[in-house]
C-alpha positions as CSV (number, residue, x, y, z in Angstrom):
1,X,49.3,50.9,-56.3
2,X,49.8,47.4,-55.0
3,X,51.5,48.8,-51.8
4,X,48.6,51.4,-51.2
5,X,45.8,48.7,-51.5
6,X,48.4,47.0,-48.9
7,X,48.1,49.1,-46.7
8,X,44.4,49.4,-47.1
9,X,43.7,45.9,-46.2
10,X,46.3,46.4,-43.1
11,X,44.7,49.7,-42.1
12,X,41.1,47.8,-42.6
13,X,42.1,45.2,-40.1
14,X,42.7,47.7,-37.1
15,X,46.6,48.8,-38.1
16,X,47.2,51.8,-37.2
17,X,50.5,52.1,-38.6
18,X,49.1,51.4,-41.8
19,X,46.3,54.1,-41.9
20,X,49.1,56.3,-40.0
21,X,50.8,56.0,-43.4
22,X,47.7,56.6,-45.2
23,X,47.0,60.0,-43.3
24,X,50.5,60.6,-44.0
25,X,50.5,60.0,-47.9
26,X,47.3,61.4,-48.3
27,X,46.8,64.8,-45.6
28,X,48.1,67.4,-47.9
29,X,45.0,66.4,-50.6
30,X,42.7,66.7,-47.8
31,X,44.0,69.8,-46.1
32,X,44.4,71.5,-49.6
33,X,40.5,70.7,-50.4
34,X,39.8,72.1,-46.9
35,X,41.9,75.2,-47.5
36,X,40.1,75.9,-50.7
37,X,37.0,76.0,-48.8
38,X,37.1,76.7,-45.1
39,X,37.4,80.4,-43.5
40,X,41.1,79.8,-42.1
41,X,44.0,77.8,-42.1
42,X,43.4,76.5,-38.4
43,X,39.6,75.9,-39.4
44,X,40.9,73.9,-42.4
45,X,43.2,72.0,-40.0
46,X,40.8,70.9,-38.0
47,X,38.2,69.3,-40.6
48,X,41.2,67.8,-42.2
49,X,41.5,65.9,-38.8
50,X,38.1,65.6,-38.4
51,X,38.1,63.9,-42.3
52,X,41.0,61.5,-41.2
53,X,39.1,60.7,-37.8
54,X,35.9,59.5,-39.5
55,X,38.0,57.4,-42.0
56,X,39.5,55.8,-39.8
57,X,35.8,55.0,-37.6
58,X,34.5,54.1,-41.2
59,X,37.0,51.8,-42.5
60,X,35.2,48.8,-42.1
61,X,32.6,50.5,-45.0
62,X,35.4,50.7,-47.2
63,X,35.2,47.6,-49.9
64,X,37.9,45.4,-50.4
65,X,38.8,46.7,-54.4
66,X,37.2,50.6,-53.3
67,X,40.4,53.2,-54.6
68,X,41.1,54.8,-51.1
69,X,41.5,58.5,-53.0
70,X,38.2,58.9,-54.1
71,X,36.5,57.6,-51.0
72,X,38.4,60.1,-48.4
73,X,37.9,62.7,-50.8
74,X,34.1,62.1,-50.7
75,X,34.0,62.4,-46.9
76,X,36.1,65.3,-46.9
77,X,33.3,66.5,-48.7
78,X,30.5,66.0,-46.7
79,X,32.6,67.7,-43.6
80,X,32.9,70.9,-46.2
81,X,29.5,70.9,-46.6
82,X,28.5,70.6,-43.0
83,X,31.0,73.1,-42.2
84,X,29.4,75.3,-44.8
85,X,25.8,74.2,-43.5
86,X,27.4,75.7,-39.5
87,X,28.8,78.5,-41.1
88,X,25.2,79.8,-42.4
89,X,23.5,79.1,-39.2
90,X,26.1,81.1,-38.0
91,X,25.2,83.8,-40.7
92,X,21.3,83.7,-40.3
93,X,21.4,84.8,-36.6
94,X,24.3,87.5,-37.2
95,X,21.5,88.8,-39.9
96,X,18.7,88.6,-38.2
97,X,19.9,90.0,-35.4
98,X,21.5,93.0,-37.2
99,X,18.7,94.1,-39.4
100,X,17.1,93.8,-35.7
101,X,19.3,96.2,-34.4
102,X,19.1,98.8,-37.5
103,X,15.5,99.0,-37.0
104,X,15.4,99.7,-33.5
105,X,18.2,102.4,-33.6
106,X,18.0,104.4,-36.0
107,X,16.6,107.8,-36.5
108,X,12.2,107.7,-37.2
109,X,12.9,108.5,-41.0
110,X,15.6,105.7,-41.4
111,X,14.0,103.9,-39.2
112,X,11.2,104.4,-42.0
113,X,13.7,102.9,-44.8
114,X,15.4,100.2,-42.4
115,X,12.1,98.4,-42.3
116,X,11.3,99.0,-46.0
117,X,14.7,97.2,-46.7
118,X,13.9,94.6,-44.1
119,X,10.7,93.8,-45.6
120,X,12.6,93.7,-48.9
121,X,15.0,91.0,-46.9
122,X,12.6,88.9,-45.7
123,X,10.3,88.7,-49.5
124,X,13.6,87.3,-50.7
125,X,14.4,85.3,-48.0
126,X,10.9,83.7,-48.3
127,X,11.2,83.2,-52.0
128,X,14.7,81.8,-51.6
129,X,12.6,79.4,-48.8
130,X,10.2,78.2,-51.3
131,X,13.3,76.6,-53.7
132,X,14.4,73.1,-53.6
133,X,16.8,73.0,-50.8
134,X,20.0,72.1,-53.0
135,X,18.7,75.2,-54.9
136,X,19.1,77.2,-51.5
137,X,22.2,75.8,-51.0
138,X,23.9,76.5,-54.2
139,X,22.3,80.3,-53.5
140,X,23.7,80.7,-50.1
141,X,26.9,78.9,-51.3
142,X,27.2,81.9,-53.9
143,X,26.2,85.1,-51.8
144,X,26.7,84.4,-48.6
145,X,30.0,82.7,-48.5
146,X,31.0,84.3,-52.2
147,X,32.1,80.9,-53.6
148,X,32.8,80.8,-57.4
149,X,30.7,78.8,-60.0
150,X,34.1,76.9,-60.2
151,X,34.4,76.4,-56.2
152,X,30.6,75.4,-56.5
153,X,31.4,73.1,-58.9
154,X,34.4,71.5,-57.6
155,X,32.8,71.5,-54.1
156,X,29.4,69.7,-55.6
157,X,31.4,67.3,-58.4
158,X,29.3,69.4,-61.0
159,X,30.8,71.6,-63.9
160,X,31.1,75.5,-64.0
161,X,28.8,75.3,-66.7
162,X,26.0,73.5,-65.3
163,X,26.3,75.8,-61.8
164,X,26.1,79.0,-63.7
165,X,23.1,77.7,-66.3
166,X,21.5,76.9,-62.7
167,X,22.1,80.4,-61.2
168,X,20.4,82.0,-64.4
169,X,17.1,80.3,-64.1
170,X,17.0,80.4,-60.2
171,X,17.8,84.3,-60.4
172,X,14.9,85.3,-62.8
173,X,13.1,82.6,-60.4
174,X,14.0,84.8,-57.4
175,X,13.3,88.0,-59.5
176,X,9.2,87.3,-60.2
177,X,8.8,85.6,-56.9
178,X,9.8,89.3,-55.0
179,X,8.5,91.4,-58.0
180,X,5.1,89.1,-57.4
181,X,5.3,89.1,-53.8
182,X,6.6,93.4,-53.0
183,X,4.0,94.0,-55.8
184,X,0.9,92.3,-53.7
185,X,1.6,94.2,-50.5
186,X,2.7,97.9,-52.5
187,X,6.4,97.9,-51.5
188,X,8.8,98.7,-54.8
């Protein structure tokens, strides 16, 4: 412990043997948090680095008694979730453009039915729109990417309880807002 907060304190003052050490000691935490959460190994690589990289810029913001685990681990978390945040940009123009390309080319009567189920898309897409954004995130975080209430959790620093109690009110949430909204304009 002593010999970690050393080299701390020598990494803090521009060492960069010292924080080499640190990225050495600590790398397979990191990488094994990205690897839990990123598409692919060479993904997870590279915000590992990225993590290690912004440490090292950051340093300075570290306080002199601060544990050096939890504060790398909390950066590595906020490059997850910005990963995550790419990812579903990523997502949202793939399913755009898709649903897109189903209306234009398919035959008139599923054409008929393509647009039904876009419409049905877009009703939930604007209800999921009208939550709190960490609401739509925890949503997107859980359907689109397929995380686990336990991933969720880990990933948020919440419990698998409190991530599934969430889910069951923002579902029936989601539920009446399309009911309420498919209902108004006679699509069911």
């Amino acid at each position: 412990m002593e010999e970690l907060s050393a080299l701390v304190r020598l990494a803090r003052t521009g060492d960069s043997n010292a924080f080499g050490e640190l990225v050495t000691r600590f790398s397979a935490a990191v990488r094994g948090l990205c690897l839990m959460r990123a598409a692919d190994p060479a993904r997870a690589d590279d915000i590992a680095q990225q993590v290690f990289l912004t440490a090292w810029k950051r340093l300075p913001d570290l306080h002199d008694e601060a544990p050096f685990w939890p504060w790398v681990e909390a950066i590595t978390r906020n490059h997850l979730l910005n990963e995550w945040r790419r990812v579903q940009r990523e997502r949202g123009l793939k399913q755009r453009y898709t649903v897109a390309w189903l209306a234009q080319n398919e035959t008139e009567d599923a054409a008929g039915n393509a647009e039904i189920l876009a419409q049905k898309v877009d009703v939930l897409r604007e209800c999921v729109g009208t939550l709190p954004e960490k609401l739509q995130q925890l949503v997107a975080m859980r359907y689109d990417d397929g995380y686990s209430s336990e991933q969720i959790a880990s990933l948020l620093g919440r419990t698998s309880d409190a991530v599934r109690q969430t889910f069951v009110r923002v579902r029936e949430k989601l539920r009446e807002c399309v009911e309420r909204k498919l209902g108004s304009q006679g699509v069911m």
